[in-house]
N, C-alpha and C positions, 0 to 999 in steps of 0.2 A: 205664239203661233197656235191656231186652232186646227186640232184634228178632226178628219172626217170620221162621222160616225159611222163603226162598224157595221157591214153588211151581211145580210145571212150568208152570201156565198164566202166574204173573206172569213169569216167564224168557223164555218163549214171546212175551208181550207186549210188553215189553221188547226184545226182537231184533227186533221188528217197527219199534224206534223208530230201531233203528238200520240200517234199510233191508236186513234179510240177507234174502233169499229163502228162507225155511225150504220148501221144497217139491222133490222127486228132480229132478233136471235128467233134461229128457226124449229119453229115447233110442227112436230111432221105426227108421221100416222102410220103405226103398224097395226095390225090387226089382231096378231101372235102377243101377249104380254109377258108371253116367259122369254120374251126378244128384252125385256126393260134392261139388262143389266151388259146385254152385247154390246161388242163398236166395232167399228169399221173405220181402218186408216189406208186412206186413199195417198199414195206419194208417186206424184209425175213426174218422169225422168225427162224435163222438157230438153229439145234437141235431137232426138234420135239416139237412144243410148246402142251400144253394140251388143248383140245379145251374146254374139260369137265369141267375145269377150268375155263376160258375165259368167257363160255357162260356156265354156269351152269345151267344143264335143269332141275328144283328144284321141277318144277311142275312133273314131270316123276317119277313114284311111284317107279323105282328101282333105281333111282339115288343114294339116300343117303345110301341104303344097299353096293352097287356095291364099293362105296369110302370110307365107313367109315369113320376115325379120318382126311380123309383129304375133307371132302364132304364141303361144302360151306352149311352153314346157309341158308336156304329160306328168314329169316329175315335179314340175313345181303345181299345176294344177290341186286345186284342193278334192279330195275324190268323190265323187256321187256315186256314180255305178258303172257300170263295164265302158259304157261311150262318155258320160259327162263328167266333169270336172265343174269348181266354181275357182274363178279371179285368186289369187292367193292376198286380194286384198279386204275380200270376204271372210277375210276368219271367223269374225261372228254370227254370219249366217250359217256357215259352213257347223259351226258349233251348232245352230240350233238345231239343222237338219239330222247330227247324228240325234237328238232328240225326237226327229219326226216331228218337227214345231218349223222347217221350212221347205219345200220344194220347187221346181224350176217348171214353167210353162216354157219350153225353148223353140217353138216355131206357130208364133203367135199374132195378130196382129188387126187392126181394124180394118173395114170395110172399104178404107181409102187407098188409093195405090200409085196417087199423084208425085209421091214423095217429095211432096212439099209441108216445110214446118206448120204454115198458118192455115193450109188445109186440114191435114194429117190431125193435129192439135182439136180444130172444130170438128170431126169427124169422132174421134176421143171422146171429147169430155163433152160432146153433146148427145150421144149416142144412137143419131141418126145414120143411114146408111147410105148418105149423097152428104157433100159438102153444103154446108151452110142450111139443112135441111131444117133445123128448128133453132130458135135463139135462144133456148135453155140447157141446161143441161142434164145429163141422166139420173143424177144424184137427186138434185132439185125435184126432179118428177118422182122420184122414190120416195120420197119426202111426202107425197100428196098423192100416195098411190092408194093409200084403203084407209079407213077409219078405225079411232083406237085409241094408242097409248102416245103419248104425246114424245118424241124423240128431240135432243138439240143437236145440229152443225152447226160447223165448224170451219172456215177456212185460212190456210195460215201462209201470208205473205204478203207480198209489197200488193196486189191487187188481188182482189174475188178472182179465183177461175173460173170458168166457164160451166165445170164440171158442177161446182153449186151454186149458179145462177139460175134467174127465176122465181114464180111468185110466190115461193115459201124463200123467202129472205132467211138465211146462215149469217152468225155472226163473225167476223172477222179479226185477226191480230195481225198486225203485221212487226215479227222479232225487233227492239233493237230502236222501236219510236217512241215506247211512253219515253216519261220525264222530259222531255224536249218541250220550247214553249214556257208560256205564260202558268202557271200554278193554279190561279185565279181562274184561269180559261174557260175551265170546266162548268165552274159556278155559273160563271158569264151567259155561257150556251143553256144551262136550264133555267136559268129567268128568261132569256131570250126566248124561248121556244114552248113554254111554261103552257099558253094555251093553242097549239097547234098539236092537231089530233093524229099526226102522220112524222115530225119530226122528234115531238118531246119523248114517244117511246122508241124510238129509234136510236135517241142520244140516251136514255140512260140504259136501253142494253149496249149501246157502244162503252159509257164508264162500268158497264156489269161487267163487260169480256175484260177493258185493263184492269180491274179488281181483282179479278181471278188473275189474272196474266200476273200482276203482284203475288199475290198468296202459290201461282206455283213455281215458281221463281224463289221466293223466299225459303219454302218451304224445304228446299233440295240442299242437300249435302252439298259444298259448294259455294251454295248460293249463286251469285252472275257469271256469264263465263269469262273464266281467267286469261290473264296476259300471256306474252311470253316469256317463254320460262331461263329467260337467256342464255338458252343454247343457240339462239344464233343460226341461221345459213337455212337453207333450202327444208333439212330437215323438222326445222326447229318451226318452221312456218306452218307445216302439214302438221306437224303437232298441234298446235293452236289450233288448224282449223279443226281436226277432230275432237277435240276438247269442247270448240263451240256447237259443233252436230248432234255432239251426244249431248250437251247441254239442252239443245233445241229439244231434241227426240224430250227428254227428262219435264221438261217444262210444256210439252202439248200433253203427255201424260199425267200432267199435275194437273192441266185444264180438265182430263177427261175422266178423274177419281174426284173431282170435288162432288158434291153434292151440287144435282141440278148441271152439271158438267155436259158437255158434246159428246154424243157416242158416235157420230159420224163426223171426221176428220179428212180435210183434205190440203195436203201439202204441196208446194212446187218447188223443186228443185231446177236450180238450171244449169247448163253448160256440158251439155254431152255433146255436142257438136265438132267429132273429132273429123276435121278432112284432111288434116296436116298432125306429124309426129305424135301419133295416137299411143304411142309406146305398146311393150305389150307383158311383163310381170310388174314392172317397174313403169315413170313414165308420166304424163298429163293423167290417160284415163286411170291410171293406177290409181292416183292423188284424187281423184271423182269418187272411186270406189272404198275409197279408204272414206273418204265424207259419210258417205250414203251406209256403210258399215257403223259407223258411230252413231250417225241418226236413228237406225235402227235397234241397236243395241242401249240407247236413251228409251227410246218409249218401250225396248222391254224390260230393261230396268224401272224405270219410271211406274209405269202401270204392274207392277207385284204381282201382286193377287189375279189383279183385273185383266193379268196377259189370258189366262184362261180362258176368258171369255173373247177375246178379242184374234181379228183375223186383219193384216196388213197386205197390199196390193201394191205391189212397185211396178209402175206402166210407163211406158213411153212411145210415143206417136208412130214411130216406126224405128226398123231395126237399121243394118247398116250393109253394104258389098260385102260380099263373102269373098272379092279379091281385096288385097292392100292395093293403095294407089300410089302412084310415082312420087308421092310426099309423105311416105311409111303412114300414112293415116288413112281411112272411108271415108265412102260417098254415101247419101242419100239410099238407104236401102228399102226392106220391104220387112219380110218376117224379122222379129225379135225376140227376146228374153220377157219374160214377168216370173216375178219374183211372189212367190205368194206364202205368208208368214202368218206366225201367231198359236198359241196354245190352244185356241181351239180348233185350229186345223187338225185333220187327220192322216197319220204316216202316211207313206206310199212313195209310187215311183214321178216320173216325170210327168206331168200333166199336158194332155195333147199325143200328137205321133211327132215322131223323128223322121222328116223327108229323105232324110241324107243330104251331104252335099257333092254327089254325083254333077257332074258336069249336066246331065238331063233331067234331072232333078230339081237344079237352081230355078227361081222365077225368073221369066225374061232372058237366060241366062247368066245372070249375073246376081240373086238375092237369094237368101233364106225361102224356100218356098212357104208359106204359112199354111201352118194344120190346124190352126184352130182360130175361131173369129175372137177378138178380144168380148165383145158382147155376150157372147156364149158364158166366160168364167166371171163376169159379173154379176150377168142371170140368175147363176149358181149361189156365188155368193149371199146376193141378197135376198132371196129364197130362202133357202137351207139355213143362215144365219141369222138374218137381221129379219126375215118372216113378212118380207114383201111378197104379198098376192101374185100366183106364178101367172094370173092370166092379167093382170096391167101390167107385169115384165113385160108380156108377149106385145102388148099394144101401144099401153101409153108413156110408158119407160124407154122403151126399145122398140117405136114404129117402125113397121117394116123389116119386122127382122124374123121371119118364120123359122128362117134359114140356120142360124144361129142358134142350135141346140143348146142351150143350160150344161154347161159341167154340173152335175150332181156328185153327191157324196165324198165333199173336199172337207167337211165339217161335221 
């Protein structure tokens, strides 16, 4: 029986099973060169995380009526300061902030107020100030905002986000695909591709990123992430998964200590989408935040040294009802929680204002009213840290966004 000979697209296909990042590794442009040794790790809470949850403001006299059977404990809340609390499934952020290495943006949110995921999302990680407003994203444009020192991204998952799409190409891993596949494969795709001036280096910074993706993998305590540890039952599984988050976290921090490494990183996370039994110490989102606690606690273990220099951004499209709904879970909200991390943040209190949650107060009546545009602590960010040009923030980063004041002095 004669087989068809392979075609660039089923080749192409095929290296997608085996996890290569076929995409140029992106080489960007700061101006600042004492920016060389920063990073920046981008992690979206895709779904709508709760912020109310996150940062429970316990001190806030309507809090606990507004949540009812899913309100977080004052006593079990982990304590920030006179109103906020964090998740008690945070313990390790909660740890870093008695450090002054995390703080809470609590009434935060983008420009979009459709509260729709596929809006809200494009609105996000493109950092336009209307839906569908450009088809790149704000990262990618940071990337190509001034001239300089040459920077690599990063993106880590089953598909590119949005957030580093665009014509400075990021390279990609998605956890969990090498080794799958033919062995051969690889070879196969650079003969095949050997004189094509747009594919052949495409494919070998695709086998650069699983190179690395091996060496930091290998290189961790550990090694791959482990089984389960047969204990068995409900708990025994939420073990596992945290064991595999901190792994994750450990192994993008391996990518971004090697030499020649990403200092801009962007991760997605999914499944915040609580509209049913959203629990409230314990619970579904409990078991979210236990995830997202590990992942975190991986790339500050992971990066050492390099936590110093590095500042973490946990964002999600929008927040969630400030009431519980008739299936103990939220709906579709508006302001939310970010999470903003890293040794080289700088102490302090909660980032933004606190609206309250007054009954006149809520947006619409019914949401988190947001004090601060998420644009604004990005602005900051990559200014202040990573030494993007504050006047292509203003323009070509973030069009249309006059409005959108720069958080300063987080770093």
């Amino acid at each position: 029986m004669t087989r068809p000979a392979p075609t660039r697209r089923s080749l192409l296909a095929a290296a997608g099973g085996l996890g290569l990042g076929v995409a140029f590794m992106g080489r960007a442009a700061f101006a600042d060169d004492t920016a060389g040794r920063r990073k920046l790790i981008t992690v979206l809470a895709r779904g709508g995380m709760d912020g109310l949850s996150v940062s429970p403001p316990v001190g806030d006299p309507d809090y606990a009526a507004l949540r009812g059977r899913i309100a977080i404990p004052a006593n079990v809340a982990l304590k920030l300061d006179g109103t906020f609390g964090l998740h008690p499934a945070l313990a390790g952020v909660h740890a870093l902030s008695l450090k002054g290495q995390a703080r809470i943006a609590p009434a935060i949110a983008s420009p979009d107020r459709a509260r729709s995921h596929f809006e809200a999302q494009d609105v996000l990680e493109s950092g336009a100030s209307v839906v569908y407003g450009t088809a790149s994203g704000f990262l990618n444009r940071a990337l190509t905002a001034a001239g300089g020192r040459k920077v690599e991204a990063l993106s880590v998952g089953a598909t590119a986000p949005l957030i580093l799409r665009g014509p400075t190409q990021a390279a990609s891993w998605s956890p969990g695909a090498a080794g799958e596949g033919s062995p051969r494969l690889p070879g196969i795709l650079m003969d095949l591709y050997a004189g094509d001036p747009l594919l052949a280096p495409a494919l070998a910074s695709g086998l650069q990123t699983e190179a690395m993706a091996a060496t930091a993998q290998g290189g961790m305590a550990g090694g791959t992430a482990p089984g389960m540890d047969g204990s068995g039952g409900v708990a025994g599984f939420v073990r596992q998964g945290q064991r595999v988050a901190r792994t994750l976290g450990k192994t993008v921090a391996g990518f971004m200590t090697q030499p020649g490494g990403p200092q801009i990183v962007a991760i997605s996370v999914d499944g915040w989408d609580t509209h049913a039994n959203q629990g409230a110490a314990e619970g579904q989102l409990a078991t979210r935040l236990l995830y997202l606690d590990a992942l975190l606690a991986g790339l500050n273990e992971g990066l050492g040294e390099a936590w110093s220099d590095t500042v973490v951004v946990v964002a999600t499209e929008f927040g969630r009802t400030a009431r519980v709904n008739g299936t103990s879970g939220t709906d579709h909200g508006t302001g939310s929680t970010a999470l903003v991390l890293g040794g080289a943040l700088k102490p302090g209190g909660i980032i933004g204002d606190w609206p309250t949650l007054r009954s006149d107060a809520l947006f619409e009546g019914r949401d988190t009213r947001p004090t601060l545009d998420m644009r604004g602590l990005f602005k900051g960010v990559l200014a202040d840290h990573m030494g993007v040009d504050r006047a292509a923030l203003e323009t070509a980063v973030f069009p249309d966004s006059a409005g959108a004041r720069a958080v300063t002095g987080l770093v």
